[in-house]
N, C-alpha and C positions, 0 to 999 in steps of 0.2 A: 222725464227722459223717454218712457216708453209711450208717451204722446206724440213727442216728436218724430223717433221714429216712424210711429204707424203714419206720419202727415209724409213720409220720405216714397218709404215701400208699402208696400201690400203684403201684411205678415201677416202669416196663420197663424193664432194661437189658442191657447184652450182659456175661456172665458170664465172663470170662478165662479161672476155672479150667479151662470149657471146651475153653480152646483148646490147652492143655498135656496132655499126654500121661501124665499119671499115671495108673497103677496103681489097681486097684480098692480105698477104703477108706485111700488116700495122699491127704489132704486136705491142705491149706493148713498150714504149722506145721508139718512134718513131715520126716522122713530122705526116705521113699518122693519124694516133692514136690520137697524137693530137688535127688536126683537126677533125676528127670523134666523138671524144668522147664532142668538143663544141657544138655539134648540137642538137638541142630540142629533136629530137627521139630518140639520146642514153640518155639525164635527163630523159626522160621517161620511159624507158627501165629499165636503171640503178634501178630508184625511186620503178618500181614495182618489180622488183629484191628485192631490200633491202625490202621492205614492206612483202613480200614471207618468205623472211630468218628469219626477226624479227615475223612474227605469227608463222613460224616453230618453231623457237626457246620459244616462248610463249607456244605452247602446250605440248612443251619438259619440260617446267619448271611447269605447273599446273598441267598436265595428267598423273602421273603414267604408265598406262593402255596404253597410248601414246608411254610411254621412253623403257617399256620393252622390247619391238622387236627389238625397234633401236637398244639399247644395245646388246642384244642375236646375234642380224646379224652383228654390229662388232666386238663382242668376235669371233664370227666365224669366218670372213673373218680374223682375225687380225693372229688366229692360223694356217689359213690355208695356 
């Protein structure tokens, strides 16, 4: 689903693989990835990742004042 999307719009989002500590060229689907992604510094990685996304998503859902930019910069980007 979140393929298709991004083939639609042009979405920012926060990249996990990021946060995991794989190995150059150990991508997603992989031995390298899987071992990387058991190791305590990608739980930790990962945990304040998630922790980030869920208060983003918390001020998106309380803050009005918050949602309207976001909103306004992906009607933009989405027409552009």
């Amino acid at each position: 689903m979140f393929g298709k999307l991004i083939r639609l719009y042009s979405i920012p989002c926060a990249d996990y693989l990021k946060a995991l500590s794989a190995p150059p060229n150990g991508g997603n689907h992989t031995p390298e990835f899987t071992a990387a992604a058991r190791t305590q510094e990608s739980h930790e990685r990962a945990m304040a990742m998630s922790k980030g996304l869920a208060a983003l998503g918390l001020c998106a859902l309380l803050d009005e004042a918050f949602l309207k930019p976001v909103k306004n910069d992906f009607e933009r980007r989405r027409l552009a």
